[in-house]
ZADO-1210 file (C-alpha; in nm, 4 decimals, padded with zeros to 6 digits):
<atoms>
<atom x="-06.5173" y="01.5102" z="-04.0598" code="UNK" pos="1"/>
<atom x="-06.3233" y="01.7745" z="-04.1546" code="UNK" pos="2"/>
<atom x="-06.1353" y="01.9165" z="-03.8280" code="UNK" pos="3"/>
<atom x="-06.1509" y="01.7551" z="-03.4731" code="UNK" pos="4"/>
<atom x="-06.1478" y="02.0298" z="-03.2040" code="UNK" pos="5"/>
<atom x="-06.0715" y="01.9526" z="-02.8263" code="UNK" pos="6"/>
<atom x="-06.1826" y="02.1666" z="-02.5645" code="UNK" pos="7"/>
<atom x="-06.0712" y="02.1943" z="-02.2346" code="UNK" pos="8"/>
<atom x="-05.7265" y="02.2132" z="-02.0540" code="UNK" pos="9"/>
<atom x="-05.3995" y="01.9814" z="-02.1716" code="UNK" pos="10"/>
<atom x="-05.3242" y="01.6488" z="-01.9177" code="UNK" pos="11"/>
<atom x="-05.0820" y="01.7952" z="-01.7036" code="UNK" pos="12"/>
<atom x="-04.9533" y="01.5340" z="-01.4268" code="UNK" pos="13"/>
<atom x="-04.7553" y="01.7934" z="-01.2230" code="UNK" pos="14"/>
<atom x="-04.4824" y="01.6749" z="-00.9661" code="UNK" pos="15"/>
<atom x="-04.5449" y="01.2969" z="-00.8037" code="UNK" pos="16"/>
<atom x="-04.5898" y="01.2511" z="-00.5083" code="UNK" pos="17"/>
<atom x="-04.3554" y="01.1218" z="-00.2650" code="UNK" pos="18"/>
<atom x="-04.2363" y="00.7461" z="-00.2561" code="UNK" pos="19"/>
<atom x="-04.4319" y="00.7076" z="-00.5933" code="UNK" pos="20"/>
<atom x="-04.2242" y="00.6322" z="-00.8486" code="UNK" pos="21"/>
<atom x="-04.0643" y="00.2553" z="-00.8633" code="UNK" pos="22"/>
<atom x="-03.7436" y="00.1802" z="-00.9313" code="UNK" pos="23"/>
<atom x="-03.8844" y="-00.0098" z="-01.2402" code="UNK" pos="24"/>
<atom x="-04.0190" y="00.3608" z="-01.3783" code="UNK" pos="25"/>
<atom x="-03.6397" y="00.4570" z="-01.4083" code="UNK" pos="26"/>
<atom x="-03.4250" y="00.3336" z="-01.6770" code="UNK" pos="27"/>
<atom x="-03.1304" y="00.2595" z="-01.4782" code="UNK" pos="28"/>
<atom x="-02.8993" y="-00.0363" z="-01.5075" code="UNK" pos="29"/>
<atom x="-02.7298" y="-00.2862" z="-01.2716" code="UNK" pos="30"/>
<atom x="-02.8211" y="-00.3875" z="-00.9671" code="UNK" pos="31"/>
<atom x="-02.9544" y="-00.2135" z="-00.6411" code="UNK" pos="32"/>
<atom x="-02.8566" y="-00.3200" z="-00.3019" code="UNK" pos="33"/>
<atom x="-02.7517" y="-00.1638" z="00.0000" code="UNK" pos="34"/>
<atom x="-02.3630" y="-00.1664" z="-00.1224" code="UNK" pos="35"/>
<atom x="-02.4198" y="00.0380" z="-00.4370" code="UNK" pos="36"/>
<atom x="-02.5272" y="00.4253" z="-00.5788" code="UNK" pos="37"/>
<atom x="-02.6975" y="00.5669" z="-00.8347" code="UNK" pos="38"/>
<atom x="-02.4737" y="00.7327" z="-01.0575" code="UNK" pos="39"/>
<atom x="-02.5552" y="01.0434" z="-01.3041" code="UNK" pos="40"/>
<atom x="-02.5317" y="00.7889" z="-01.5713" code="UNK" pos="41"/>
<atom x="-02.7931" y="00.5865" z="-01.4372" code="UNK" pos="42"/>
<atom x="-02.6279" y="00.3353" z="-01.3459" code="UNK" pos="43"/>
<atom x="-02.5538" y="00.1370" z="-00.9800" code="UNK" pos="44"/>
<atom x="-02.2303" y="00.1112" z="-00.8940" code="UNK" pos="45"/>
<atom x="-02.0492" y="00.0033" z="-00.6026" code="UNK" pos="46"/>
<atom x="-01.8489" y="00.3108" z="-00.4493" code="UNK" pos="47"/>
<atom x="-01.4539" y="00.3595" z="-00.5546" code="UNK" pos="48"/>
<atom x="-01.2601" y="00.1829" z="-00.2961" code="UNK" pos="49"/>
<atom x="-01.0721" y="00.5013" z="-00.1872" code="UNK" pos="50"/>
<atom x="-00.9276" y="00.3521" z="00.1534" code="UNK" pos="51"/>
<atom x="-00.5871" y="00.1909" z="00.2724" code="UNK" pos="52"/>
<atom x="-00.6614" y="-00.1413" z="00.2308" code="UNK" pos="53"/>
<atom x="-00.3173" y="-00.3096" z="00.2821" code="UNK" pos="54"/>
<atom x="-00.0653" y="-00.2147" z="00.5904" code="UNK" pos="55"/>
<atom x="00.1894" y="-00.4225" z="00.6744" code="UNK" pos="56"/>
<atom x="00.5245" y="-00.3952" z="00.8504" code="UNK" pos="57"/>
<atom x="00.8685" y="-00.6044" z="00.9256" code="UNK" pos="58"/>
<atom x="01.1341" y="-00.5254" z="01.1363" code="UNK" pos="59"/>
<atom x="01.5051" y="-00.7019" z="01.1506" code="UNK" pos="60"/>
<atom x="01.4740" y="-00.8881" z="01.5559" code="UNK" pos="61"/>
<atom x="01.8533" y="-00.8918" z="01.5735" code="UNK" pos="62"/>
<atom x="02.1428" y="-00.6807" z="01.5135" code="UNK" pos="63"/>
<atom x="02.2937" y="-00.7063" z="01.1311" code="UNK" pos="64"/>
<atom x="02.7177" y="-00.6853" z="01.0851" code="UNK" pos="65"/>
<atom x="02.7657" y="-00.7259" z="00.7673" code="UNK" pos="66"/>
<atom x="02.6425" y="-00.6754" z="00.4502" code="UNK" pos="67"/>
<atom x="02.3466" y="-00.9158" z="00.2971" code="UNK" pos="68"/>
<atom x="02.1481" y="-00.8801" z="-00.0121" code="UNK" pos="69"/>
<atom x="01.8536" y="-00.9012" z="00.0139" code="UNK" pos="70"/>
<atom x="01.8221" y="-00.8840" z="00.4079" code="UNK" pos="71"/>
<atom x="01.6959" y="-01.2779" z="00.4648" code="UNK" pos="72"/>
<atom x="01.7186" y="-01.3665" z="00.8296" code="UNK" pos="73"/>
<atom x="01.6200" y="-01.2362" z="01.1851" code="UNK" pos="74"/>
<atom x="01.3026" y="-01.0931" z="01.0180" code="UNK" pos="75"/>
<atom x="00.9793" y="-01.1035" z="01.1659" code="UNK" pos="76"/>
<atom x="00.6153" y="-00.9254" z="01.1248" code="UNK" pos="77"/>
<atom x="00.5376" y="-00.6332" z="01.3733" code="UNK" pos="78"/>
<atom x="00.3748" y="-00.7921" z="01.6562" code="UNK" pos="79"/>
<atom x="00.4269" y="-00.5888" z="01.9860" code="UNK" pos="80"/>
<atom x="00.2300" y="-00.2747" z="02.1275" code="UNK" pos="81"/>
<atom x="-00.1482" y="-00.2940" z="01.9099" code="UNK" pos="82"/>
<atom x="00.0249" y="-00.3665" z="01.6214" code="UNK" pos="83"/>
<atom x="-00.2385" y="-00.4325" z="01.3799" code="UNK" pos="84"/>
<atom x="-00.2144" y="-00.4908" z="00.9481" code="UNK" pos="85"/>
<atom x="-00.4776" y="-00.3844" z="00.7370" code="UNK" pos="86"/>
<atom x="-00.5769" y="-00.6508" z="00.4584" code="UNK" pos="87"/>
<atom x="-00.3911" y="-00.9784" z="00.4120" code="UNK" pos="88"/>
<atom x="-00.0223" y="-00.8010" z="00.4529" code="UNK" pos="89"/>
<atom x="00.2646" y="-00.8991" z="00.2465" code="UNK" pos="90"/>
<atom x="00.4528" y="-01.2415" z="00.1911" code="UNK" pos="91"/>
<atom x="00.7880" y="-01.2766" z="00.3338" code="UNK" pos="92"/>
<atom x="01.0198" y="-01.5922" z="00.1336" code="UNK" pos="93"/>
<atom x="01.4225" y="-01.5721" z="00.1194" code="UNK" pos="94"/>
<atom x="01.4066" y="-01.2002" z="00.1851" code="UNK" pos="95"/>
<atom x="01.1907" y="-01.0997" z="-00.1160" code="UNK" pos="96"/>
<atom x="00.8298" y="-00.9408" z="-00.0429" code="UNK" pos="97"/>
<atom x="00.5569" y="-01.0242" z="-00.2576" code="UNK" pos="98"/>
<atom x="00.2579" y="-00.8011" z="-00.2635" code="UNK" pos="99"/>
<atom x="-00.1367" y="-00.9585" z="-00.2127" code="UNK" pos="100"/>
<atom x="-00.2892" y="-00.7561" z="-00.4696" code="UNK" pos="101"/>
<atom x="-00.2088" y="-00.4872" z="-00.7357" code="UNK" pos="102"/>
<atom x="-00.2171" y="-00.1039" z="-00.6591" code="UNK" pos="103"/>
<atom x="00.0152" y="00.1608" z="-00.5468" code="UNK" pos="104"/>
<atom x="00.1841" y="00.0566" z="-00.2413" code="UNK" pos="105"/>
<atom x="00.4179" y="00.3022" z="00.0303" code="UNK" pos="106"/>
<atom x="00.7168" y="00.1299" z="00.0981" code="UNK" pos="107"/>
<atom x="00.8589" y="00.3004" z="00.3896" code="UNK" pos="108"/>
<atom x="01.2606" y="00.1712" z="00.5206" code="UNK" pos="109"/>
<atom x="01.3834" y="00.3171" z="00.8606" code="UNK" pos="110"/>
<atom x="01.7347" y="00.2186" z="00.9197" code="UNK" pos="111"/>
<atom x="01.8833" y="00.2510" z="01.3074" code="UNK" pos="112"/>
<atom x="02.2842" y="00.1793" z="01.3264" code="UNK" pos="113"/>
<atom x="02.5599" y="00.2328" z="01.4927" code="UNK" pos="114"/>
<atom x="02.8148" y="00.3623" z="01.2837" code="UNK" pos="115"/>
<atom x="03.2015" y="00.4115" z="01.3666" code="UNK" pos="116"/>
<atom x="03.3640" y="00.7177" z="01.2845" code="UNK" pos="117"/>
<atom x="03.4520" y="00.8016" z="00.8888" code="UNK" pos="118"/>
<atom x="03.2296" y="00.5196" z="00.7905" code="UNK" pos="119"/>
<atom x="02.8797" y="00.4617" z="00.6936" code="UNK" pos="120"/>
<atom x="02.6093" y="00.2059" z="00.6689" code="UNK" pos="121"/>
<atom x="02.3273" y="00.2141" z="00.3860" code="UNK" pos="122"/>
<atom x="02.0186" y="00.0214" z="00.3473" code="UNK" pos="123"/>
<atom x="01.8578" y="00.0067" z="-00.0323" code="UNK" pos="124"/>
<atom x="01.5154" y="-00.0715" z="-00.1125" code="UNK" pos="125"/>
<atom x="01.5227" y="-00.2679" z="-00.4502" code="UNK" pos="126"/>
<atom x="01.2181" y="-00.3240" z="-00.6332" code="UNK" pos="127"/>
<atom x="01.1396" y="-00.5338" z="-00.9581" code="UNK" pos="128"/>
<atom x="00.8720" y="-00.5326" z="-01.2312" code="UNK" pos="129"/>
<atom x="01.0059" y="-00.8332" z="-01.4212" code="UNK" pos="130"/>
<atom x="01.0701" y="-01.0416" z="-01.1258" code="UNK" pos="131"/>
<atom x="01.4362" y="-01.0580" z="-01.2235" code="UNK" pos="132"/>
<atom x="01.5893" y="-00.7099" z="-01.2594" code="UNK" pos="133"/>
<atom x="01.5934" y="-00.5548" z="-00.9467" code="UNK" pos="134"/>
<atom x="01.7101" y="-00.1830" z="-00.9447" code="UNK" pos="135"/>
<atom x="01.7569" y="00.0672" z="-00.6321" code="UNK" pos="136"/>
<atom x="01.4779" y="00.2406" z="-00.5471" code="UNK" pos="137"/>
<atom x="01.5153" y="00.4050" z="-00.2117" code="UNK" pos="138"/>
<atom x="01.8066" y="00.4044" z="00.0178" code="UNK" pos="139"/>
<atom x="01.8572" y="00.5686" z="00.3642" code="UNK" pos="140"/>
<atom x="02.2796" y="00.6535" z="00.4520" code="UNK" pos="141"/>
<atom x="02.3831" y="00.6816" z="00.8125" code="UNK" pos="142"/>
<atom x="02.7649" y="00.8490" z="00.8394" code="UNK" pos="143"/>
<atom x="02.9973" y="00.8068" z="01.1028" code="UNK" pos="144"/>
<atom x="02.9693" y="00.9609" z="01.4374" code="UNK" pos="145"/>
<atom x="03.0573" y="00.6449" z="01.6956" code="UNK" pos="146"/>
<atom x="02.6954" y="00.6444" z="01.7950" code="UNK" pos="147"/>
<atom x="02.3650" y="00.5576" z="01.7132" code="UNK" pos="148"/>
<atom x="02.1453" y="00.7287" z="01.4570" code="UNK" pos="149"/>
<atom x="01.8118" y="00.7226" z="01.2978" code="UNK" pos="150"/>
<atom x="01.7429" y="00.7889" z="00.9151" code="UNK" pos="151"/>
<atom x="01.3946" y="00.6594" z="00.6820" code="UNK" pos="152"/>
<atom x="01.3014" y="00.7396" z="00.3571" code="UNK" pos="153"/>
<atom x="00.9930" y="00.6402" z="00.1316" code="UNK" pos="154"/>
<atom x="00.9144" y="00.5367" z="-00.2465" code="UNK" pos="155"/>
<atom x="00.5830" y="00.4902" z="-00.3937" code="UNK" pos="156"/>
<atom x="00.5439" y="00.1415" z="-00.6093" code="UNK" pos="157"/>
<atom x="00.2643" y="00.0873" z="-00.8268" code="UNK" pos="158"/>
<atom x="00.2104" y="-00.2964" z="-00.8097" code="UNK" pos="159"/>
<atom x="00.0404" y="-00.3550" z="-01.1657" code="UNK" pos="160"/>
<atom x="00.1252" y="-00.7190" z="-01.1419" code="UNK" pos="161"/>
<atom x="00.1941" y="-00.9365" z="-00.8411" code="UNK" pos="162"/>
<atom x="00.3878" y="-01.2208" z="-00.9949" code="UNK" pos="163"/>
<atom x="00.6447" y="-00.9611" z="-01.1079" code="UNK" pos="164"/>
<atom x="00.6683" y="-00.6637" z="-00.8764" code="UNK" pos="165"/>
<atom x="00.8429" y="-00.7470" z="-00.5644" code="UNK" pos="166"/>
<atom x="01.0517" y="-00.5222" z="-00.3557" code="UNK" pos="167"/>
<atom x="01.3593" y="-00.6293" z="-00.1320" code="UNK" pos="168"/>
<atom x="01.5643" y="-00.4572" z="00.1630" code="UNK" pos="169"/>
<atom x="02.0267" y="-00.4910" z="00.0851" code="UNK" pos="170"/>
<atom x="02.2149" y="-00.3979" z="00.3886" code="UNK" pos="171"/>
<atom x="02.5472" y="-00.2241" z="00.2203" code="UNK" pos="172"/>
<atom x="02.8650" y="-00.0724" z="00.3563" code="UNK" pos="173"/>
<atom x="02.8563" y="-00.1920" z="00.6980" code="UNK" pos="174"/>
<atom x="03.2613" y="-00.1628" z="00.8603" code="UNK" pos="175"/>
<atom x="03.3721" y="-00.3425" z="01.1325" code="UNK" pos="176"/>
<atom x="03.2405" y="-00.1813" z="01.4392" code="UNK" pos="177"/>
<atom x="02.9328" y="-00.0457" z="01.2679" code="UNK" pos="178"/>
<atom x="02.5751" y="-00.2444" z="01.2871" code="UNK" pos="179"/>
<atom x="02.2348" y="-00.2384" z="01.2041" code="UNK" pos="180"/>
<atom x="01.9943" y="-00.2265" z="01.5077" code="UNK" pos="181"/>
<atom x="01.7648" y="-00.5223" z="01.5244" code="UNK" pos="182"/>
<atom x="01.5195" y="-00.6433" z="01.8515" code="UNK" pos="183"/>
<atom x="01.2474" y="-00.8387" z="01.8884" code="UNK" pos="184"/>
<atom x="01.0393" y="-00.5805" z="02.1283" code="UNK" pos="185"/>
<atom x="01.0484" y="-00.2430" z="01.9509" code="UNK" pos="186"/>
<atom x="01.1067" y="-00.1221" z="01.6388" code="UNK" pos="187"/>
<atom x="01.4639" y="-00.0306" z="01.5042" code="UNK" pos="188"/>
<atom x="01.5578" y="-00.1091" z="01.1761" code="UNK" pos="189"/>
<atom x="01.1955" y="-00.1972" z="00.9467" code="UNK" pos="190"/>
<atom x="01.0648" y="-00.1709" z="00.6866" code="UNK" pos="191"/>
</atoms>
């Protein structure tokens, strides 16, 4: 035989229908369930946890009059009004927070004081990543006006390892006369 000729049209399977092709006709990898995608690599994957998943908050329950470092006693978790955490929340011992699992975490401090004329009362955030050096951070000043005032401030703390970054709330500069506002009903000073 010299040549083979083939007559007619080439095998052409056009589009398949619907709900035809199997999962084991694609080459993708891992493992299918309801809690996973198909990425463009092929590959299932469970979605990027993109959420808040840990909210927590403290506040001091009594009025402060002096300076303490780190801020130890009349502490207690939010628990008035709905208050609700998100996750497992944070771990309170000896005034030192320790986070329940590594990521970037908001630390928020509100300080509310009365502060006597000329003077002024500071709270510090102090945060570690050694678990022994702990350096300022964050710190909210309230200046003397005989009255009671309201200040906050924020830092962002990426948590890359919970044995050694820990955070913890100094009250500084407080005069006689001036306080830090605690109660056990509402929040004042928190953190």
């Amino acid at each position: 035989i010299n040549f083979i000729q083939i007559l007619g049209n080439v095998l052409d399977l056009g589009v398949p229908s619907d709900s035809t092709v199997s999962l084991a006709k694609l080459t993708a990898t891992g493992t299918k369930s309801s809690s996973t995608f198909l990425r463009g690599d092929n590959t299932f994957n469970a979605p990027p946890n993109t959420g808040i998943t840990e909210a927590d908050q403290f506040r001091l329950t009594a009025s402060l009059t002096s300076d303490v470092d780190p801020i130890s006693s009349n502490l207690e978790r939010v628990d008035s009004d709905g208050f609700g955490k998100i996750g497992t929340g944070m771990s309170l011992s000896s005034g030192i927070y320790t986070f329940p699992s590594t990521g970037t975490y908001l630390i928020i401090l509100t300080l509310q004081g009365y502060v006597v004329s000329s003077d002024n009362i500071v709270l510090s955030l102090f945060t570690t990543t050694d678990n022994s050096s702990y350096n300022t951070a964050a710190r909210v000043v309230l200046s003397g006006t005989n009255s009671e005032n309201l200040g906050s401030n924020f830092f962002y703390f990426n948590v890359s390892n919970t044995s050694t970054h820990k955070a913890k709330f100094v009250a500084q500069s407080i005069a006689s006369g001036s306080s830090f506002s605690g109660s056990t009903d509402k929040n004042g000073t928190c953190f």
